[in-house]
N, C-alpha and C positions, 0 to 999 in steps of 0.2 A: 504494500500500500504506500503510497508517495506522500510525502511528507506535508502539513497544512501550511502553507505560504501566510503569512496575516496582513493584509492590506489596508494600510494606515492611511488615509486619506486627510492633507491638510489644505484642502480646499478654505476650508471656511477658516482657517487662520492664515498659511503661509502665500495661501493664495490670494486671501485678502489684502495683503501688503502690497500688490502690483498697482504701481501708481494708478490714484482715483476710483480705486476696483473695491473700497469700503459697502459693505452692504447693511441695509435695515436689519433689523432683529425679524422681522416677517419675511422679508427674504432667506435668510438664513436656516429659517424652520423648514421653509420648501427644497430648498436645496438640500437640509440633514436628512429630508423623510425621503427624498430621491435617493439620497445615498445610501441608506437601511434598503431602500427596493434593491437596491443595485447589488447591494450581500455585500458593505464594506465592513470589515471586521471592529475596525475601531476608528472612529470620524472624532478628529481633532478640531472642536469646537470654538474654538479662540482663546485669547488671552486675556483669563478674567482678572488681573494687576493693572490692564490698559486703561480702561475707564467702567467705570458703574453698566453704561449700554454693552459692554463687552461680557461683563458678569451675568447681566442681566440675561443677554441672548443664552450664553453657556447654558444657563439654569433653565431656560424655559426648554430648550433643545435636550435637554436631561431630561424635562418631565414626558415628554412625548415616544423618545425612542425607546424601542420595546428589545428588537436583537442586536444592536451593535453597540458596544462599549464606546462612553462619551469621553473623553479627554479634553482637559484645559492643560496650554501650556502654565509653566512658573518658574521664571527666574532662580536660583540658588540662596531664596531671601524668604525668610519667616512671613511677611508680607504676602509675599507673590503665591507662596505656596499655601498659605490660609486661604489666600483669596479664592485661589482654585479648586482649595476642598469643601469653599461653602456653594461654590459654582456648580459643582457635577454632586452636591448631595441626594440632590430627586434619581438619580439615577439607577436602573436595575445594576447597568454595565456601570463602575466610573473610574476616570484611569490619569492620576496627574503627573505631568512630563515634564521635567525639572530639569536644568541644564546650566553649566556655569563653561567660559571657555577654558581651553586647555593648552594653546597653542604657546609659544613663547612670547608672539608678538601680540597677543592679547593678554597674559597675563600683566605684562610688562605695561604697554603702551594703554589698555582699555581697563582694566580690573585695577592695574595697581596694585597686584597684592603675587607674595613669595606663591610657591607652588604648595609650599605646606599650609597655606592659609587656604589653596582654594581648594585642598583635598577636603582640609578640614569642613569647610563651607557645604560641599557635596556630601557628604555625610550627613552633615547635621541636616538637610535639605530632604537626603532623603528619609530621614526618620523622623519628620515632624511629619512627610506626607503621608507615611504609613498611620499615622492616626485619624485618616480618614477614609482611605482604602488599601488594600494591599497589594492593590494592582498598580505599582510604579516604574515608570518608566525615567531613566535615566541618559543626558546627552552631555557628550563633551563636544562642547562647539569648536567649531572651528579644530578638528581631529585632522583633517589632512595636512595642514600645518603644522602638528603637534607631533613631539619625540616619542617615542615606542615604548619605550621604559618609563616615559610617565603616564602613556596612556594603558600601559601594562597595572601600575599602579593605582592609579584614580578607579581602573574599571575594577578593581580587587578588592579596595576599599568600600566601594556603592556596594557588591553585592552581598560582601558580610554584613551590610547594613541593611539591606532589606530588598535591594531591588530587583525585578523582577523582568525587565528588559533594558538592555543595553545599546542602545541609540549613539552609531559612528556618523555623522554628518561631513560631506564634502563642502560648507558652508558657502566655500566661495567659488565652486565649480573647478575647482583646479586639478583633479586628478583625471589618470583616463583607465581603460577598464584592466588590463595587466597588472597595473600598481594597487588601482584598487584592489581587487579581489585578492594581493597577495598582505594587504596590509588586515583584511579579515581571516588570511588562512596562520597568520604570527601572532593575531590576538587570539584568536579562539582555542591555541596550542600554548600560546606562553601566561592567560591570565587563569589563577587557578579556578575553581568548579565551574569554568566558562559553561560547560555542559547545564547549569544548574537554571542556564538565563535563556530567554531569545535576545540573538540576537538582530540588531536592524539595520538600516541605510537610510540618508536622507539625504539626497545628491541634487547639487544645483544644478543650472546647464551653462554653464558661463562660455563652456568651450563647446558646447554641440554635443555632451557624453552622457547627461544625469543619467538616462532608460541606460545605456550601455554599463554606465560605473556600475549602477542598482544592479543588473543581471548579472555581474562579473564578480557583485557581493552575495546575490544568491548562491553562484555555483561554489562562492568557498563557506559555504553555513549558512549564511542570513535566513532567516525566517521571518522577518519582518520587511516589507518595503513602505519606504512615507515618501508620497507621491500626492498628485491634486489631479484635478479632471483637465483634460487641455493645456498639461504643462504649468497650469500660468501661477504667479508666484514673482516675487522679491527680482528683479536686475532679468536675467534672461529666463528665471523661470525655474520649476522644480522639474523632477523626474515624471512623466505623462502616465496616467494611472493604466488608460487605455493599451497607450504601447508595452507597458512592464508585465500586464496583465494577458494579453493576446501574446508577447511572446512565450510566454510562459505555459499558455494553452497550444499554442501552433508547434512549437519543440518541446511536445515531452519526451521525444528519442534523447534529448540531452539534460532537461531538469527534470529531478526526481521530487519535484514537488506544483504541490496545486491550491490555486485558490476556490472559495466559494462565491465567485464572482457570479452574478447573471449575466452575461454578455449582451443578448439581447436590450439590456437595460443603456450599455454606455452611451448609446448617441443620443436618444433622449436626456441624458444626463447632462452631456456634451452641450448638447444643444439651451440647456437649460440652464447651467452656468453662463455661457455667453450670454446669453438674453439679460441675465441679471446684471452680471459685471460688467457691459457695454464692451468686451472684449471679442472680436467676428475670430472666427476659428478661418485661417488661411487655408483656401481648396486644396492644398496638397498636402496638406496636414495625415500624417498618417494613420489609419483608423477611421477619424474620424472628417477628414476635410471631405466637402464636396467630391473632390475630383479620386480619392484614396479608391475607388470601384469602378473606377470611367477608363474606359480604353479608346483612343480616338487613332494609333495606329491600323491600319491596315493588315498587318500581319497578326498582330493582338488583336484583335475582332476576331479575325479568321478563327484563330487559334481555340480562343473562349468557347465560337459558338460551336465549333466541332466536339471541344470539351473542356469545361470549365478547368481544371487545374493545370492547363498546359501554362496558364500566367496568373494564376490565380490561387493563395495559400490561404484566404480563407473565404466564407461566406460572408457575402454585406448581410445578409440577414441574421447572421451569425452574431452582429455588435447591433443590431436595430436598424436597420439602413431598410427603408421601407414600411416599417413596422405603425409608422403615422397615417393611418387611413382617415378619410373626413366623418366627424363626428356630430355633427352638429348645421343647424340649417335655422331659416326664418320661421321656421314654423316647429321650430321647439321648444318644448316648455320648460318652466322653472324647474321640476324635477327634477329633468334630462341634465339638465343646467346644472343643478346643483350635484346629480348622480358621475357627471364626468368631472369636474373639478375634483370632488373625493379621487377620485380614480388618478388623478392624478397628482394625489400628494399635496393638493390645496385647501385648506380647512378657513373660510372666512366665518368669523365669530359673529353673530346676531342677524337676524334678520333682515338687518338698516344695510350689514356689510353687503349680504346676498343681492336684495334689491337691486343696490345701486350697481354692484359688480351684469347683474340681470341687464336692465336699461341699459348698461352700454353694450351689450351684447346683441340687446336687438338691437343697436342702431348701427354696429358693425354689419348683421346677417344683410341690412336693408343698404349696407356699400359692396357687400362680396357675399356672392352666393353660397361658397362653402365654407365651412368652417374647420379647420385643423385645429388638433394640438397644440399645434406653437405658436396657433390666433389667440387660444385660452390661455396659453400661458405667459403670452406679451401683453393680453387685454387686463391681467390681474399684476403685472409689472408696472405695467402705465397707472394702475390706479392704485396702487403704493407709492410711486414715486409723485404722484399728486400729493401727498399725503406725506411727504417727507415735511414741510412746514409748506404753511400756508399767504405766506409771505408776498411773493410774488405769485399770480395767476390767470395764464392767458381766458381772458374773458371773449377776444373776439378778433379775429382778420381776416385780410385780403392781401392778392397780390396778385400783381399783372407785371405778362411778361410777353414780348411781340421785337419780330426781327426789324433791328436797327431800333430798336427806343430802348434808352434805360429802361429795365427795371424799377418796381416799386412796388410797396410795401406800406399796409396800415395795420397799425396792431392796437387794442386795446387789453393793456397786462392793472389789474389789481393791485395793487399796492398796498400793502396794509388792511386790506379793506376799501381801500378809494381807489377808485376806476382812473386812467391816466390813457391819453392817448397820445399816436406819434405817427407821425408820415417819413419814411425815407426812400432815397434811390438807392441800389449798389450793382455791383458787378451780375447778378443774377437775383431770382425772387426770396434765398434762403439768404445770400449776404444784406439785401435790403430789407428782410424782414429781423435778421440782428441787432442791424443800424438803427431799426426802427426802435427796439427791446430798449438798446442802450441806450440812445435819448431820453428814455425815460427814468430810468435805472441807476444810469452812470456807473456802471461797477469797479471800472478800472483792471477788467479781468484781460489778460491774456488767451487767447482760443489756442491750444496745441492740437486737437487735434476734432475732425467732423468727419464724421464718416456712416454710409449709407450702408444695409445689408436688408435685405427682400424674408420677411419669415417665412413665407411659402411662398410654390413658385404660382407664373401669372400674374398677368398686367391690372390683376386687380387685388395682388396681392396688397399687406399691409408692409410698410416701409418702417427698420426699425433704425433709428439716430442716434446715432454717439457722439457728444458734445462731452471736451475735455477741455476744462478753464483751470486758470491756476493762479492763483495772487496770494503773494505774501509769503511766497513758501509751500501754501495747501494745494494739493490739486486733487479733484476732483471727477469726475464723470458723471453725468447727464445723461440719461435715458427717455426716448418719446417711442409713442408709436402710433400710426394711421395709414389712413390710405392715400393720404394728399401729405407727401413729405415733407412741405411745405411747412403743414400743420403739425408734423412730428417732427420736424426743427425745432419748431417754437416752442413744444411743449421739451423737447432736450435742454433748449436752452436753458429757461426757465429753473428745470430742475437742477440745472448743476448749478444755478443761483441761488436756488435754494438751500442748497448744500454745503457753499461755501457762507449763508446765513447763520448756520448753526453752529459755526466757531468753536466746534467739537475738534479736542485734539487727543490723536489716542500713538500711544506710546507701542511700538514696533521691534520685538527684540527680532535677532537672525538668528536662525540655527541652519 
């Protein structure tokens, strides 16, 4: 029998650090209930030390998941590690991940402190978290930079103290997969009752290697991989849960180990991340992009249709690819309404939520005739991100746009509560309808970055807007969605004005 692979998912934390990629606490819940569908073994919930909103999400995503162990990261500090154990208390699963670094240029230049202080530290860390479960997880940060003999040390120390998984992070993406997997086959042999622990990987991509390091730390022991959906994460990104996960099922002639992954589950998941995080998954994204099942050579046509595996190692049906049939129509009722959102890991609280989630629905069915999955789950995006503050709020526009005339743009956005209106021209109807916003606004924001992606296909599909502003230092992302992009500009915009409103700052550690 092959051994159980445990699939740590840090979407909702490590992934949440990708610039402007912060999510609501209602977001977060749909995203952790995808990830229980999906069979992730243990979903690393956030950083409940970061701020109150971060604790808060931790706890409520404890009270809800039923099979997969919750985990809050914590710092190496009495603090951090309190915080975390009153964060995953609701929890059937709960599992605190504790981490101080280890390398010499962090202890020296970042921590400040000898190597005996930060053994000491990791110790005491992890036996205070054992007072709230016994399920601990321990990380020396920044380990691919760090000496062998201290990391022989430190990891000897943790586990005569209580813990119960040993977490090697590549923090800064620097190793490639030879070295990796040889620096897990010198720990696992030289620290003693290594046998006693799992242990894991937490690979950046800095160089193009996390999925490679990760499987090269499988083949010398790992039993643990900590990965996010689509890669995304901190500077270039974590190890892609999809890729680490399908290689892992497509060669078991070479790994003697497996997950309980649903595979069928990943693109919906894929899919669903993006939508929230305003991050579009690149068409040649493997697994998951558009184009990862597209053959537009000649000779690969050929080849497929005589017989699928002459270029093809696995089935698109095999990760979800297809598996979103239309569900939904103008002529269905609340029930239906309310019976598929369940189904899809969407739970809106009261009646007043349902309603109003309802009326936008019909007025969706009455712009596009069908309705998809990823209509429902953009149409309950947009009416969250309404709902991030209510500060700014497109009440009304227009815009005209004809060969050889400017462009222009009327908008009327709420303010406070007071209605405010603005006329401008720009380069096209989404630049004049900005220009418009700003007039009114003045935010003094930087735009880094706008970008358009189709939820489904067709020219009647909904259009979703990624709007990324950034002042001060914050930056942000902005989500809209409709059928008149136009109109899911403005509503992008808007909300990453809204967002840069709420002067929420939340503390970011790296592992």
């Amino acid at each position: 029998m092959n051994d159980k692979l445990i699939i740590f998912d840090t979407t909702l934390r490590d992934g949440e650090q990708s610039p402007g990629a912060s999510m609501t606490k209602e977001e977060k819940l749909r995203i952790a209930r995808q990830l229980e569908k999906l069979g992730v073994d243990v979903i690393e919930a956030g950083f409940a030390a970061a701020s109150p909103g971060d604790a808060d999400a931790i706890h409520s995503i404890a009270k809800v998941i039923e099979h997969s162990t919750v985990c809050s990261l914590a710092r190496a500090s009495e603090r951090d590690v309190r915080a975390a154990g009153e964060a995953i208390k609701p929890a059937k699963r709960g599992r605190i991940h504790t981490f101080i670094a280890t390398s010499p240029i962090h202890m020296e230049k970042k921590l400040r402190m000898a190597p005996d202080e930060v053994v000491e530290r990791a110790v005491a860390a992890v036996k205070l978290a054992l007072e709230y479960t016994d399920d601990v997880e321990f990380s020396a940060e920044d380990a691919v930079r760090s000496e062998m003999d201290f990391l022989v040390r430190i990891f000897d120390e943790v586990i005569k103290a209580g813990a119960t998984t040993l977490n090697v992070p590549d923090t800064v993406g620097y190793s490639i997969p030879v070295l990796w997997g040889d620096v897990f086959k010198q720990l696992i042999s030289r620290v003693p009752n290594s046998g006693k622990v799992i242990w894991s990987t937490h690979c950046h991509n800095d160089l193009g290697m996390a999925s490679a390091n990760s499987l090269a730390a499988v083949m010398n022991g790992a039993r643990q991989l900590e990965c996010t959906i689509n890669g995304l994460g901190e500077r270039a990104g974590n190890a892609s849960l999809e890729e680490v996960v399908m290689a892992v099922k497509t060669r078991r002639d070479i790994f003697t180990c497996d997950t309980r992954i649903d595979t069928t589950q990943i693109v919906p998941t894929s899919k669903l991340v993006s939508s929230i995080t305003g991050y579009p998954v690149q068409p040649n994204k493997a697994i998951v992009g558009a184009n990862a099942f597209a053959h537009e050579s000649g000779i690969h046509q050929d080849g497929v249709l005589k017989h699928r595996e002459t270029y093809e190692i696995m089935r698109a049906e095999d990760v979800g690819w297809g598996a979103n049939k239309m569900v939904m129509g103008k002529h269905s009722g609340r029930a239906a309404f309310r019976s598929r959102l369940q189904e899809l890991g969407i739970v809106l609280e009261g009646d007043e939520a349902l309603n109003t989630a309802f009326a936008r629905f019909k007025d969706l069915a009455d712009k596009k005739h069908d309705i998809f999955d990823e209509d429902l789950q953009a149409l309950v995006s947009d009416e969250e991100a309404m709902q991030v503050s209510e500060h700014y709020r497109l009440v009304a526009m227009g815009a005209h746009s004809e060969t050889g005339v400017l462009p222009v743009a009327r908008v009327v956005v709420s303010v406070g509560g007071k209605e405010e209106q603005a006329d401008a021209q720009g380069g096209g109807p989404v630049d004049a309808t900005f220009k418009a916003i700003e007039q009114i606004v003045h935010s003094g924001t930087e735009l880094q970055l706008y970008s358009v992606n189709n939820i489904t296909s067709g020219t009647d599909a909904q259009g979703e807007v990624t709007v990324r502003l950034s002042k001060g230092g914050r930056v942000v992302n902005g989500q809209g969605a409709d059928t008149d992009i136009v109109v899911a500009s403005a509503k992008a915009y808007l909300n990453a004005l809204n967002k840069l409103d709420t002067g929420l700052e939340r503390a970011h550690p790296q592992i």
